[in-house]
N, C-alpha and C positions, 0 to 999 in steps of 0.2 A: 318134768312137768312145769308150765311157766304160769305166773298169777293166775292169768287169764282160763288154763286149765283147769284151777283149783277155784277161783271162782264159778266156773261153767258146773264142775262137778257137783259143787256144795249147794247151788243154785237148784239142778237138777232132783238132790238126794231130799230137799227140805222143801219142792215146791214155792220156790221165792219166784214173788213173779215182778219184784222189783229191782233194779239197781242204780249205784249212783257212783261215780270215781269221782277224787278230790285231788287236782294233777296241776300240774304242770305242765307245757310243752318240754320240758328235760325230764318227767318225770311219767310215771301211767302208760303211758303205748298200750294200753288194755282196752280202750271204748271199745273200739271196732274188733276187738278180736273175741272179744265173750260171747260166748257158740250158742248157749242153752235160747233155746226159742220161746220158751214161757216167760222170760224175762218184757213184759207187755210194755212195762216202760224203764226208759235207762235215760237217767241223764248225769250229765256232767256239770263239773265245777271249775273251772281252768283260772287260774291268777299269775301274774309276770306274761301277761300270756296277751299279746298283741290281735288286732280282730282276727280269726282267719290265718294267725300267724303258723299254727300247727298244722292245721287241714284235717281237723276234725272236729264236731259239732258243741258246742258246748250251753245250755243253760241261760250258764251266769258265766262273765269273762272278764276280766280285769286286769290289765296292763300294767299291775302294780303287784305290790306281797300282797297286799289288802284282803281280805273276805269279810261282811259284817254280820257276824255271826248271828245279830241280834234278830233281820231280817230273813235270813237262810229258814232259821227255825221257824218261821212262817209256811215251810214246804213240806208237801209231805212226806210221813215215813217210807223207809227205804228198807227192803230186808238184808242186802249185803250191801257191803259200802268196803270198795278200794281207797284208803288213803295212803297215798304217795305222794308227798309234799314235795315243797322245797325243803331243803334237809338242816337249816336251822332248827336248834331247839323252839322258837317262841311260833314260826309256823308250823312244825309239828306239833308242839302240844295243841294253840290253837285246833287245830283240821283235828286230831284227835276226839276234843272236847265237842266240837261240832259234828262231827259223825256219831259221838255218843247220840247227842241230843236227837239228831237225824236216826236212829236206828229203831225198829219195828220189833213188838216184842218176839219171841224168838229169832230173830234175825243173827247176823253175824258182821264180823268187824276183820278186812284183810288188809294188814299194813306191813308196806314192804320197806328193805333194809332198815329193820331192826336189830340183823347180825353180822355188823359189818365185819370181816373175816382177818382186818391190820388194820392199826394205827394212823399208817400214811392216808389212808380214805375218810379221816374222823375228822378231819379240820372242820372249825367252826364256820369260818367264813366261807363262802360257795368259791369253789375254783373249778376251772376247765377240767374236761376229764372225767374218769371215774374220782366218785365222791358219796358218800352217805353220811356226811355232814356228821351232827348231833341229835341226827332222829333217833338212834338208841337208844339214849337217856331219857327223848321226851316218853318211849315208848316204856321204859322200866319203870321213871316215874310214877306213868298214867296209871300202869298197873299195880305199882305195892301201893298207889293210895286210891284204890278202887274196888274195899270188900266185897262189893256185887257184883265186879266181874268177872271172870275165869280165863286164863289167855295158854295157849301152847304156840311154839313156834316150831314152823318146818325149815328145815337146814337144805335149804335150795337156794341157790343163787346168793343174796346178800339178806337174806332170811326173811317168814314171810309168818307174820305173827295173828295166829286165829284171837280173835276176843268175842266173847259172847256173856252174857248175864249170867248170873253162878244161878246154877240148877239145884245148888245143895248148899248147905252151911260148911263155909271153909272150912269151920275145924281151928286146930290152934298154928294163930299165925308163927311167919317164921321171922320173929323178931332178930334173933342176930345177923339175918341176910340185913335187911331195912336197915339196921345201925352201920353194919360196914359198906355199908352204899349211901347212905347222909353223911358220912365223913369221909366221902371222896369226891362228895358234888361240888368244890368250890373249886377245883385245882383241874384244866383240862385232861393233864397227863395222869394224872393219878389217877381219874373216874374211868379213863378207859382200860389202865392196867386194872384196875376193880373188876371190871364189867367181861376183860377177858379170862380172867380168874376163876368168873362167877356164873360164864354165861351161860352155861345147863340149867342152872337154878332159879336165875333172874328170869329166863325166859323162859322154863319148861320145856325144851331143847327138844326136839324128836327126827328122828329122822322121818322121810318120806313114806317109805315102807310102813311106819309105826302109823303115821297118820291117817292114809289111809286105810290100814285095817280097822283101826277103831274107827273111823267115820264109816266103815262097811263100804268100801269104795275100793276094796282091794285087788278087784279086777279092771283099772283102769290103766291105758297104756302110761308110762312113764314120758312120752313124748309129746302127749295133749298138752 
C-alpha cells in the first residue's frame, strides 16, 4: 500500500472531505494520486519548487526552502494533511508544526520517512539519490514533546507515521525513552544509532496488517 492508499483509505473511513500535501517536487508524488472522491478540496503547498517545475498544481509555490508559516495559517482547516518535506531537520519540523496548526479537529497527520531503514540515507545535508535526511528526528522530536498528540507509524516503505489528537489521557509518560534520546541529539552519529535501537518505541512501530485492522480497514488490498 503506498501514501497515497493510506491516505485515500483513512480519507474514505473518517468522511474527510479535505486535503492538503506539504511536498516538494523530490518529495509527495501523492496530489494526483489520492483516489477518494469526497475529498471536495485538496490543495497543495510545494517549496524548492520552481513555477510549473513538477507538473502538478499547487496553492502556494516557492522556488525557495521558504514557507511563511505565519500567513499559511491564514487557510483553512484541512482534515488529512501529507507532509513530505525536504528532509532537513529545520524544514521538517517547520512543515510539522504548520500542518499541526493547519489540521481540523478529528483530522489526521501522514508523514512520510520517518523510518528511515540505514544510516547511509540520514545525512543532514540533501544529496542526490535516495535520502531521508533528518526528518526522523524532527518527527520523534514533534512527538515526545507533544502530550496532545498520539502518533503510530506503519513500516512500509521508509515509514509512514499517523498523528492525530490524543483521544485519551496518555497515562504515565515514558520518561527514560525522552532521557536517552536528549542525550543523543547533539552528535549526528549517535542520534541515529539511538533511534535505530529505539525505533519500535520512538515511533509505535506497527506493521501494516496491525494497522489496518485496528483502523477496520482490514479488507483493503495491499496494492492500493
Amino acid at each position: 500500500m503506498t501514501k497515497s492508499g493510506i491516505i485515500s483509505a483513512l480519507a474514505a473511513k473518517h468522511g474527510y472531505v479535505s486535503y492538503l500535501e506539504i511536498s516538494t517536487p523530490l518529495t509527495g508524488f501523492e496530489f494526483d494520486r489520492v483516489s477518494f472522491p469526497g475529498l471536495g478540496t485538496r490543495h497543495r503547498f510545494a517549496y524548492w519548487c520552481r513555477h510549473d517545475s513538477d507538473k502538478q498544481p499547487a496553492l502556494i509555490r516557492r522556488d525557495d526552502l521558504l514557507l511563511d508559516a505565519g500567513s499559511l495559517r491564514e487557510h483553512a482547516k484541512y482534515d488529512i494533511i501529507l507532509v513530505d518535506s525536504h528532509h532537513t531537520y529545520e524544514c521538517s519540523m517547520r512543515d510539522l508544526l504548520l500542518a499541526r496548526a493547519l489540521l481540523a479537529e478529528g483530522g489526521t497527520l501522514v508523514v512520510h520517512d520517518s523510518n528511515p531503514p540505514d544510516e547511509d540515507i540520514v545525512t543532514p545535508p540533501y544529496r542526490p539519490g535516495p535520502w531521508c535526511g533528518t526528518t526522523y528526528a524532527a518527527v520523534v522530536d514533534f512527538v515526545l514533546n507533544s502530550s496532545d498528540l498520539e502518533h503510530r507509524t506503519i513500516d512500509i516503505d521508509t515509514g509512514c507515521t499517523i498523528i492525530r489528537r490524543r483521544r485519551q489521557d496518555p497515562g504515565k509518560s515514558d520518561a527514560d525513552l525522552a532521557q536517552i534520546w536528549e542525550r543523543s541529539r547533539g552528535d549526528d552519529e549517535l542520534r541515529f544509532k539511538a533511534f535505530a535501537s529505539l525505533r519500535h518505541r520512538l515511533l509505535n512501530l506497527v506493521s501494516l496488517d496491525e494497522f489496518l485492522r485496528d483502523e477496520g480497514l482490514k479488507g483493503l488490498s495491499h496494492a492500493q
